[in-house]
C-alpha positions as CSV (number, residue, x, y, z in Angstrom):
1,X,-12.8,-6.2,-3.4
2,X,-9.0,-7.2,-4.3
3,X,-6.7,-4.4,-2.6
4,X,-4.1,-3.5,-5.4
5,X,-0.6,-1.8,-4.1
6,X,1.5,1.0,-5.9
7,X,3.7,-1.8,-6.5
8,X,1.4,-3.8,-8.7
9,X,0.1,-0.7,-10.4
10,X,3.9,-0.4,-11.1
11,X,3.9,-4.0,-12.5
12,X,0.7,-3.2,-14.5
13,X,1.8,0.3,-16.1
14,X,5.5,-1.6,-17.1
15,X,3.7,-4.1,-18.8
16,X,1.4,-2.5,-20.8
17,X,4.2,0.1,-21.7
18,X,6.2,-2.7,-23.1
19,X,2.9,-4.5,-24.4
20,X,2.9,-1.0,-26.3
21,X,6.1,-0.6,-27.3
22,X,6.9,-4.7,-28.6
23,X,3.9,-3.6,-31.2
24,X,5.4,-0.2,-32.1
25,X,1.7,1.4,-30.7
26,X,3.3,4.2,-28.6
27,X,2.9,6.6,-32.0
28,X,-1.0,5.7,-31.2
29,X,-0.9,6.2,-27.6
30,X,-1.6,10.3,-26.8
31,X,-3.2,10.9,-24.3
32,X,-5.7,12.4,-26.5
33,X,-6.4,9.4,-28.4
34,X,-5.9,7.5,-25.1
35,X,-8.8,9.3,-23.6
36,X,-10.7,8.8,-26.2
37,X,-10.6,5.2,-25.9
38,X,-11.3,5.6,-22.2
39,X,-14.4,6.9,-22.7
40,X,-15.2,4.1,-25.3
41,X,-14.8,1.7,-23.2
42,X,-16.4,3.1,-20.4
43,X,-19.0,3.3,-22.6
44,X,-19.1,-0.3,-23.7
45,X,-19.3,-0.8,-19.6
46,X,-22.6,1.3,-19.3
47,X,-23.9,-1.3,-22.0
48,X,-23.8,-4.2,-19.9
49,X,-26.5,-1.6,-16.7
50,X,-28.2,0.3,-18.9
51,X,-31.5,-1.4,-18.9
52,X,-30.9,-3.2,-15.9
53,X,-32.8,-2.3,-12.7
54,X,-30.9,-1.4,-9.7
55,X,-31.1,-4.3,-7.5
56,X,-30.4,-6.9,-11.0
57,X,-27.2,-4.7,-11.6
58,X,-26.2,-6.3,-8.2
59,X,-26.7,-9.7,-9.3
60,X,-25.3,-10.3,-11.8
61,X,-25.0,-13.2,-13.9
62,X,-21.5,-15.1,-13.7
63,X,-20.8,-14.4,-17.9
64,X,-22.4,-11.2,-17.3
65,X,-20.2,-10.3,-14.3
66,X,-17.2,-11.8,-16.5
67,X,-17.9,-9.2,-19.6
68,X,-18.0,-6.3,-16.9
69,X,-14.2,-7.9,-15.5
70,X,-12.7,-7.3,-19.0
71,X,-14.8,-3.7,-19.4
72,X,-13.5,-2.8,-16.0
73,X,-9.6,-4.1,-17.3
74,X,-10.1,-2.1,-20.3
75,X,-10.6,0.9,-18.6
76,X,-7.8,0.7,-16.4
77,X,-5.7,-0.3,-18.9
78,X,-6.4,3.0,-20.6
79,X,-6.4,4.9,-17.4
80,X,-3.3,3.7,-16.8
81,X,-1.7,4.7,-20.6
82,X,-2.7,7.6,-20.0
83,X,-1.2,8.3,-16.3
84,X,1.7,6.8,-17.8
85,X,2.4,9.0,-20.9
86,X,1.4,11.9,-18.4
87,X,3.6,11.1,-15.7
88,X,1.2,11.2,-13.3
89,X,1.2,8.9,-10.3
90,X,-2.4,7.8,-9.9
91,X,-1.9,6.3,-6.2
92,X,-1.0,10.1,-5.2
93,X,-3.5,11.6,-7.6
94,X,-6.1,9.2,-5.5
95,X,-5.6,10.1,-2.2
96,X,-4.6,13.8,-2.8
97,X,-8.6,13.6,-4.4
98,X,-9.8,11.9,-1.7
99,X,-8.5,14.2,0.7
100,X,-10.3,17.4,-1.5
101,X,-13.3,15.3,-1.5
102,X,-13.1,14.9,2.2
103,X,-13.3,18.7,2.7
104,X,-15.9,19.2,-0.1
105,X,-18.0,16.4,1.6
106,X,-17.9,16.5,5.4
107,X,-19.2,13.3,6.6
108,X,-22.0,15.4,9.3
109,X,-23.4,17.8,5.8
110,X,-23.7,14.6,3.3
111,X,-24.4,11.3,5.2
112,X,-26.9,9.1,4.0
113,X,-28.0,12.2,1.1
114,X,-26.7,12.2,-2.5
115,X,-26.4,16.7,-2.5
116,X,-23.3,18.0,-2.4
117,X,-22.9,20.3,0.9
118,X,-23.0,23.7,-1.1
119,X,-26.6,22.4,-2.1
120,X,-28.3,21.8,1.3
């Protein structure tokens, strides 16, 4: 996996803010109709596993594995959109998560089993 710095998630958010705003679609972009269309695409990327068994959703096919890349895209691009009319900084928002998660999950109560600790 490509790592992606703040600084290109900077890049990314610019662009699709001017992308946006060249098109005069910022009166369309809430971040309630945003979300919306997050969850519309992330639906579209269910699509492409849903009848797939586990070990075939690992091997997928090269224009299979490209329709996922622009799925994938579309949902950071409204992720992002949405961070962005938000003002939210989703590199924090990340690791702040993580770290909860971290505490939620200790590594010696969860390893190798898919229960949350609270449930053991």
């Amino acid at each position: 996996m490509t790592s992606m710095s703040n600084d290109s998630l900077e890049q990314l958010r610019f662009r699709l803010a001017k992308f946006a705003k060249v098109r005069d679609w910022d009166q369309f972009h809430s971040p309630k109709n945003l979300s919306m269309a997050l969850i519309a695409e992330a639906a579209e990327l269910v699509e492409h596993f849903q009848w797939l068994s586990e070990a075939q959703s690992n091997q997928l096919s090269p224009d299979k594995l490209k329709a996922v890349s622009y799925e994938l895209a579309d949902v950071l691009i409204y992720l992002i959109r949405i961070a962005d009319k938000l003002d939210i900084d989703l590199i924090a928002a990340a690791n702040t998560k993580i770290q909860i998660n971290e505490t939620r999950y200790p590594a010696e109560l969860v390893k190798g089993d898919a229960r949350r600790a609270s449930q053991k």
